[in-house]
Backbone as a printed PyTorch tensor [residue, N CA C, xyz], in Angstrom:
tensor([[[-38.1790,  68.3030, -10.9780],
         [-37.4070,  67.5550, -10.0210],
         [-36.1800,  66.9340, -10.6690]],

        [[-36.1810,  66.0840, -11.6200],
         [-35.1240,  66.1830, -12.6600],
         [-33.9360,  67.1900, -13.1210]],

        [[-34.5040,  68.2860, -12.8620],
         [-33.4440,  68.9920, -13.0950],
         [-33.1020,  69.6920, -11.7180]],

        [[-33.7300,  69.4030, -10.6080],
         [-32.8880,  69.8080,  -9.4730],
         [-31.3950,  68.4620,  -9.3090]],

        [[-31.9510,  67.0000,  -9.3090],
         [-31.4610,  66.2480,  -9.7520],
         [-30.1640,  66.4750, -10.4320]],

        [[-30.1630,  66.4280, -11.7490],
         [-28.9950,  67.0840, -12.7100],
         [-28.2160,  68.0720, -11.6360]],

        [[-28.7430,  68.7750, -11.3250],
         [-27.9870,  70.3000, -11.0490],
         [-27.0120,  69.9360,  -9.8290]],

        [[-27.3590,  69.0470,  -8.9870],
         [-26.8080,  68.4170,  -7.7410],
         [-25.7100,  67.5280,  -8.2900]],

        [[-26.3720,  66.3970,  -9.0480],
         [-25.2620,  65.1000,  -9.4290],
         [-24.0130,  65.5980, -10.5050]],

        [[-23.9800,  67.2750, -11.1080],
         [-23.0440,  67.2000, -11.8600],
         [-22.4250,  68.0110, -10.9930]],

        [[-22.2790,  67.8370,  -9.6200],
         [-21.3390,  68.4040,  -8.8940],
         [-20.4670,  67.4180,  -8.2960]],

        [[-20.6890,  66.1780,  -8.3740],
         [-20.3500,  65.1210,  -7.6800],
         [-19.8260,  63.7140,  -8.4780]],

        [[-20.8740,  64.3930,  -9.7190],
         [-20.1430,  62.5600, -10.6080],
         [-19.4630,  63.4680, -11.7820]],

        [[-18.6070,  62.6670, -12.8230],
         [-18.0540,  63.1280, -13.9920],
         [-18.6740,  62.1080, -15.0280]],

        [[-19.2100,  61.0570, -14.8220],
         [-19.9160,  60.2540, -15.9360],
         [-21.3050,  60.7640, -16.2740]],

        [[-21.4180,  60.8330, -17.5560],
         [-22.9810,  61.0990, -17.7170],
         [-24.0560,  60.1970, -17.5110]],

        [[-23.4090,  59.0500, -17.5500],
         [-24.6830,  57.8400, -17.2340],
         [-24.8780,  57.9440, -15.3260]],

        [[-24.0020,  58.6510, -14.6960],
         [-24.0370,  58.2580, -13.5550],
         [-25.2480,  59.3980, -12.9700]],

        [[-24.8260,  60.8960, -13.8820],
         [-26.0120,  61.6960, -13.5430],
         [-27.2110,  61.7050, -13.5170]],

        [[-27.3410,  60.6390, -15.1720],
         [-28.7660,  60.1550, -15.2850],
         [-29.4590,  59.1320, -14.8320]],

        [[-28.5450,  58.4150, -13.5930],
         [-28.9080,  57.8570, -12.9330],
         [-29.3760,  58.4170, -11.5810]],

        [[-28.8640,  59.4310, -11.0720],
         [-29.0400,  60.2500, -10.1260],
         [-30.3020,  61.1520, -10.3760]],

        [[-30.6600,  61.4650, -11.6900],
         [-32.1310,  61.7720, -12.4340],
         [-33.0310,  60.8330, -12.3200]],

        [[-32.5510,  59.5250, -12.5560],
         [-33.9660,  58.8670, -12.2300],
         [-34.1650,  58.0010, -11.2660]],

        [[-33.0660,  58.3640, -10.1450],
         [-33.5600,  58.2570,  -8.7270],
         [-34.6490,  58.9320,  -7.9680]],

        [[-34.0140,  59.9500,  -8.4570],
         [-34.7660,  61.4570,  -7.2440],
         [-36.2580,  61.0430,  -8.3430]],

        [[-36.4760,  60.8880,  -9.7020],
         [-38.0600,  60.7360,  -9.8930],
         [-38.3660,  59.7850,  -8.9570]],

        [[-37.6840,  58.4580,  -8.8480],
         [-38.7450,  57.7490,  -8.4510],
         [-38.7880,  57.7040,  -6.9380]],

        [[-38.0320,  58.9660,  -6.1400],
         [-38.3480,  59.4340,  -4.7270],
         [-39.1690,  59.7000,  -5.1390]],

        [[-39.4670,  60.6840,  -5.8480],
         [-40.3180,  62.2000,  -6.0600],
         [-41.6650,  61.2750,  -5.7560]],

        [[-41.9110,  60.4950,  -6.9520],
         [-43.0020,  59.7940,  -6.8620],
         [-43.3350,  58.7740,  -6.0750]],

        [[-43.0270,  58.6570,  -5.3540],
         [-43.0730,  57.2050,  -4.0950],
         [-43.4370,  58.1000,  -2.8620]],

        [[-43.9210,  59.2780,  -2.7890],
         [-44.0070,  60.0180,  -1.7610],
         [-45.8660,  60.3670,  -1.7500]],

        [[-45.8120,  60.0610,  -1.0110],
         [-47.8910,  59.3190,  -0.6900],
         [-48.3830,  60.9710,  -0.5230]],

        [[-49.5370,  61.5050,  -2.1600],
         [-50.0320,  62.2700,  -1.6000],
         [-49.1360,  63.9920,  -2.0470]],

        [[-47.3580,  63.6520,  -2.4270],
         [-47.2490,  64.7160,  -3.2070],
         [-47.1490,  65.2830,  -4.5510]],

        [[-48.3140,  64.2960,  -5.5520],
         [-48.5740,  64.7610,  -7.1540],
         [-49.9750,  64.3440,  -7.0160]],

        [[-50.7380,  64.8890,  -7.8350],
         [-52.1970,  64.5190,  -7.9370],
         [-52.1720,  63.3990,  -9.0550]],

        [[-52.7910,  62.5300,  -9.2620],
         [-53.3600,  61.3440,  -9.9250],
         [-52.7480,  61.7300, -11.3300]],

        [[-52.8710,  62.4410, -11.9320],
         [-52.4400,  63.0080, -13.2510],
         [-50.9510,  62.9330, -13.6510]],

        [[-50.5260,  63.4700, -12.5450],
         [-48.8050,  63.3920, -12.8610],
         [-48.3990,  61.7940, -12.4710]],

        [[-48.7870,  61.3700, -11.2050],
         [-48.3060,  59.9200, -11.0320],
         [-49.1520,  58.7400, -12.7280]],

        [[-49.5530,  59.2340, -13.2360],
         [-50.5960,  58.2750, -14.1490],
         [-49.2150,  58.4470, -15.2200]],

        [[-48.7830,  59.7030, -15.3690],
         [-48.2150,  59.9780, -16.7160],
         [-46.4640,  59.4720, -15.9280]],

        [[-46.2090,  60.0760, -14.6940],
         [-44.9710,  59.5130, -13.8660],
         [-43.5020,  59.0150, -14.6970]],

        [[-43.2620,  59.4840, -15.7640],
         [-41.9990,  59.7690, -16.1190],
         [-41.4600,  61.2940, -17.2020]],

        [[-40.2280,  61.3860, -17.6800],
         [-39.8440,  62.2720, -18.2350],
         [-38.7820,  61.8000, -19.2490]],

        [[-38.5790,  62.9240, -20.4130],
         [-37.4380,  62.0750, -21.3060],
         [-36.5580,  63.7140, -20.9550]],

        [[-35.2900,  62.7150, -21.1410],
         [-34.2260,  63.6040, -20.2720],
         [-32.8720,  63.2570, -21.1260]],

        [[-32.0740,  64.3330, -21.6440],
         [-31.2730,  64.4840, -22.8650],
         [-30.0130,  65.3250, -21.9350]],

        [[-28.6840,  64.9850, -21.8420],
         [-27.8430,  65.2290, -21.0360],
         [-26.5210,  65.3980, -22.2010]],

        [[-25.9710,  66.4440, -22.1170],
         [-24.7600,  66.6710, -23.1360],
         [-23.8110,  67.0150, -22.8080]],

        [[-23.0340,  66.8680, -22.9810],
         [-21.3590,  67.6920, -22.5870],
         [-20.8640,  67.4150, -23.6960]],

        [[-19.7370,  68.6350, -23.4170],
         [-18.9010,  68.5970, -24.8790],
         [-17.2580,  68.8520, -23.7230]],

        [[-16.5340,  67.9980, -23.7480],
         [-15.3250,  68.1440, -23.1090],
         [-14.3720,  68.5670, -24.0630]],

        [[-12.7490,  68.5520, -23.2340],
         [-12.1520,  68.9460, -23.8270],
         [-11.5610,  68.4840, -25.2490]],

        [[-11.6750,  67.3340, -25.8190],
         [-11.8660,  66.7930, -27.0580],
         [-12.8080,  67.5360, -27.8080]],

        [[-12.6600,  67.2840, -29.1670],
         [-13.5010,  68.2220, -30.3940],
         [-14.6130,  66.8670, -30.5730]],

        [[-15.7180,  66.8810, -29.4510],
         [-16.6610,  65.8240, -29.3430],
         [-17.9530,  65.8970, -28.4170]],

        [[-19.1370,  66.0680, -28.9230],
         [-20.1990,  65.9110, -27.8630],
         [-21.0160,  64.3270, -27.2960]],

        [[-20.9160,  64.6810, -25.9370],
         [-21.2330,  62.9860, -25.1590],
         [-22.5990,  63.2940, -24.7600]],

        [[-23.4420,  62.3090, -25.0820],
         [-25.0010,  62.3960, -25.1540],
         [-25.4130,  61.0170, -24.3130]],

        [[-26.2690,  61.3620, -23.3110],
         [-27.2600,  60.1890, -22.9180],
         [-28.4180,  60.6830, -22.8370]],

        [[-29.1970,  60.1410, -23.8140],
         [-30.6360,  59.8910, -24.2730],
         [-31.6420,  58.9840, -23.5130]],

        [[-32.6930,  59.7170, -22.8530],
         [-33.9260,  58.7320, -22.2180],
         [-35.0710,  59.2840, -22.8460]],

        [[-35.8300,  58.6130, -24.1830],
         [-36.5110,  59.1460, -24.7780],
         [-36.8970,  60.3900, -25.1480]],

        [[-35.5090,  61.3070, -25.0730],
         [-36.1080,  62.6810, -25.5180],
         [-35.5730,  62.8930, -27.3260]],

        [[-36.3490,  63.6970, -27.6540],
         [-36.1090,  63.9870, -29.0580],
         [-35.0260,  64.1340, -29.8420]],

        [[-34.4370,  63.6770, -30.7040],
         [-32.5850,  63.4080, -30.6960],
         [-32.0030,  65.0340, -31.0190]],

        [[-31.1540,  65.0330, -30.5350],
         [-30.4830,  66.7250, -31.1290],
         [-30.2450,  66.9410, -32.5010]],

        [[-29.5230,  67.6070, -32.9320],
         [-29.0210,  68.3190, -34.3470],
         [-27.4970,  68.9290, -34.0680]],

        [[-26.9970,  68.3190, -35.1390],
         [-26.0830,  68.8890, -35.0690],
         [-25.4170,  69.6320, -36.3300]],

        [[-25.3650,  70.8670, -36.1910],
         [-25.0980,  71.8460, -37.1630],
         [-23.9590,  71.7070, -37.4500]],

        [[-23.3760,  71.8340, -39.1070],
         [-22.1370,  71.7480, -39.3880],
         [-21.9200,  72.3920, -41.0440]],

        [[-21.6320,  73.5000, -41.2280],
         [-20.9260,  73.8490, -42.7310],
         [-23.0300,  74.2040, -43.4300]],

        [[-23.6940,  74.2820, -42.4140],
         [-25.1370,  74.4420, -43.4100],
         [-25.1350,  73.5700, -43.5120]],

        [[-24.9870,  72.0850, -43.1280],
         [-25.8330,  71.0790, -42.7110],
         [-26.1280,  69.8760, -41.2040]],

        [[-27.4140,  69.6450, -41.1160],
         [-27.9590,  69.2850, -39.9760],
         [-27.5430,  67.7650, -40.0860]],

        [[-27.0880,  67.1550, -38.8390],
         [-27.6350,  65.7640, -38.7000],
         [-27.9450,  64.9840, -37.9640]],

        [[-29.0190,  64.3490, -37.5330],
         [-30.0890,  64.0410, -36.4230],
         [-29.0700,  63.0460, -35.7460]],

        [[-28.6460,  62.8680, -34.5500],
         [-27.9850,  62.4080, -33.6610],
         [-28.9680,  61.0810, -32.6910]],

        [[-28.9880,  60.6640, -33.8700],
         [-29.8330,  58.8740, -33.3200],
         [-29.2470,  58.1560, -32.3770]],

        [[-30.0450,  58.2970, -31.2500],
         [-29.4130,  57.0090, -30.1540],
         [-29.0580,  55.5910, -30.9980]],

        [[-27.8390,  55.0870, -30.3510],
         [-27.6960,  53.7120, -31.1850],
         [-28.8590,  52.4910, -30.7130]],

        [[-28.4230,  52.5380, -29.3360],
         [-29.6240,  52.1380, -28.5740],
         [-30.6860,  53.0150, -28.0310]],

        [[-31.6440,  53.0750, -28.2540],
         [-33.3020,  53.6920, -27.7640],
         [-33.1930,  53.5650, -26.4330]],

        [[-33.1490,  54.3580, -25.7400],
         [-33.4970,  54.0860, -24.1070],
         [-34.9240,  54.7460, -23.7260]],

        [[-35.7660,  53.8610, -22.2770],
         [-37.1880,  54.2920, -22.5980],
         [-37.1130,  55.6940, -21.4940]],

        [[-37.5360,  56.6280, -21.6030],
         [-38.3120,  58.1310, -20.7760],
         [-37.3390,  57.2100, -19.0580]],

        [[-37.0050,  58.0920, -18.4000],
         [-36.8970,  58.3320, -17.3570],
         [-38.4400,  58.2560, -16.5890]],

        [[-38.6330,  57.1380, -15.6510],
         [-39.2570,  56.5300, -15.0080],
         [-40.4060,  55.5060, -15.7100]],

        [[-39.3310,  54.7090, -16.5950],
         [-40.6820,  54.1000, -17.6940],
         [-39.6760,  52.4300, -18.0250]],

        [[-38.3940,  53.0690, -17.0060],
         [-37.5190,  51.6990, -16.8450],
         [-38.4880,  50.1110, -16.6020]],

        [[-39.0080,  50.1860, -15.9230],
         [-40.0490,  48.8340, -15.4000],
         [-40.7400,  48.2510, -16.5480]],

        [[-41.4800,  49.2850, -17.1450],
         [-42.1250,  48.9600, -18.3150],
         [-41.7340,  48.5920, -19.2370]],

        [[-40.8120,  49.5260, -19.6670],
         [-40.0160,  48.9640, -21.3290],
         [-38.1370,  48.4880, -20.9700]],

        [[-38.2270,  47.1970, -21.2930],
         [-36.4560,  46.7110, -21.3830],
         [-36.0320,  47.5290, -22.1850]],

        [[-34.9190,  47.5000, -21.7880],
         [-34.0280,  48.3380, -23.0230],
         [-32.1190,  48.0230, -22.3820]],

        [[-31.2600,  48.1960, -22.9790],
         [-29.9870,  48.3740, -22.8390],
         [-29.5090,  49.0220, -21.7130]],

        [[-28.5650,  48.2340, -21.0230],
         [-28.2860,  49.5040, -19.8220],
         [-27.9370,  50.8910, -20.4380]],

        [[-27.6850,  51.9490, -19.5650],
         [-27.6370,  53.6370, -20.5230],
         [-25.9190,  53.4260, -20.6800]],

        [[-25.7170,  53.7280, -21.9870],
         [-24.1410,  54.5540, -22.4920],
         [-24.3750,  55.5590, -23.0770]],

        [[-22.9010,  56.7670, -22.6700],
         [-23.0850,  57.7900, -23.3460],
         [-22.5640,  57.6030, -24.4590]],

        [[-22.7480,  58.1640, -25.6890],
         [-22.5580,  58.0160, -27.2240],
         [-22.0630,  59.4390, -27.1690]],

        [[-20.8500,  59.5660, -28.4520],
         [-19.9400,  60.4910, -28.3580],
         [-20.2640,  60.4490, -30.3220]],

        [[-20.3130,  61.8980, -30.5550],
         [-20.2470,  62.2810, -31.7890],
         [-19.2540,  62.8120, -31.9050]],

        [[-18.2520,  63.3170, -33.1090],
         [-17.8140,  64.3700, -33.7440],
         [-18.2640,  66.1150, -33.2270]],

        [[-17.4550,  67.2180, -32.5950],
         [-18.2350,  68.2400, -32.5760],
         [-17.0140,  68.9760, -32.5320]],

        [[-16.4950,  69.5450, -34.3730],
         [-16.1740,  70.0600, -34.9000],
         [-15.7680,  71.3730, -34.6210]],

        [[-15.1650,  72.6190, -34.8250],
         [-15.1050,  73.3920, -34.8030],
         [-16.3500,  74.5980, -35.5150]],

        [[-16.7260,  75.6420, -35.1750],
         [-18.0280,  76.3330, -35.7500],
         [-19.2340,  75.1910, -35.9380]],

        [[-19.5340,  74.2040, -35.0920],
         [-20.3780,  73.5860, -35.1960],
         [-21.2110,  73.6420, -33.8280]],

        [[-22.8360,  73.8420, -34.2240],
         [-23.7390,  73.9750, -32.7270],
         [-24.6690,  72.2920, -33.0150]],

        [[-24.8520,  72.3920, -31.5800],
         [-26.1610,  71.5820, -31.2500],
         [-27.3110,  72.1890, -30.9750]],

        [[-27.8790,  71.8340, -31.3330],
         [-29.4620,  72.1830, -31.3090],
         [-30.1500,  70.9290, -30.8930]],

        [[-30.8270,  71.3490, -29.4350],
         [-31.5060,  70.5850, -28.4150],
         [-33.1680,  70.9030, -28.5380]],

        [[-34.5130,  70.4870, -28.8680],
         [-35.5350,  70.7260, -29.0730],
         [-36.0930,  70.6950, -27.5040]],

        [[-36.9590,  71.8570, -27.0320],
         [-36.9890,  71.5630, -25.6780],
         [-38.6950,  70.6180, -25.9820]],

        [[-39.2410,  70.0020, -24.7830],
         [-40.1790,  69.5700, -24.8080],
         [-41.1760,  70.0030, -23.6800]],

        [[-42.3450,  69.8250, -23.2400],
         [-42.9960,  70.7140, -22.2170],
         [-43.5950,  69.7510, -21.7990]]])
């Protein structure tokens, strides 16, 4: 649902915090709906959700909701792309405070990849 989410809001917003806000709306439709997840998914009821763009600047813009930090490849070497601020999983806002979301902008070089770890 998240990524129907995404797929909709990056037609409509240009901020990345605004998409991932539009991500963790539609969860907490998704889940406020009596009767469509079984006990299991509402128990566990969030997701960590990793959003990137690389615009026209030599730079990638990242908003992080607890998913695993990227990599970023450069010359044969890696370097782990640490949120400055920790933000908690997409639908886990209530539970854990944290910083409102900003996107954080790295360096992204020429012949340089990101590497995104997927999670299941």
């Amino acid at each position: 649902m998240a990524a129907g989410a995404f797929r909709e809001a990056v037609h409509y917003e240009d901020d990345l915090v605004e998409v991932m806000n539009h991500c963790a709306a539609a969860l907490r439709r998704e889940l406020a709906v009596p009767g469509a997840y079984d006990e299991e998914v509402l128990l566990e009821g969030f997701t960590t959700v990793l959003i990137a763009q690389v615009p026209d600047e030599p730079v990638v813009q990242l908003v992080n909701r607890g998913h695993p930090p990227p990599l970023l490849l450069h010359q044969g070497k890696a370097k782990t792309l640490m949120p400055t601020s920790p933000l908690p999983p997409v639908g886990m806002e209530d539970l854990v405070a944290g910083p409102p979301p900003e996107a954080e902008s790295y360096a992204f070089l020429p012949v340089t990849a990101c590497c995104c770890t997927p999670t299941a």
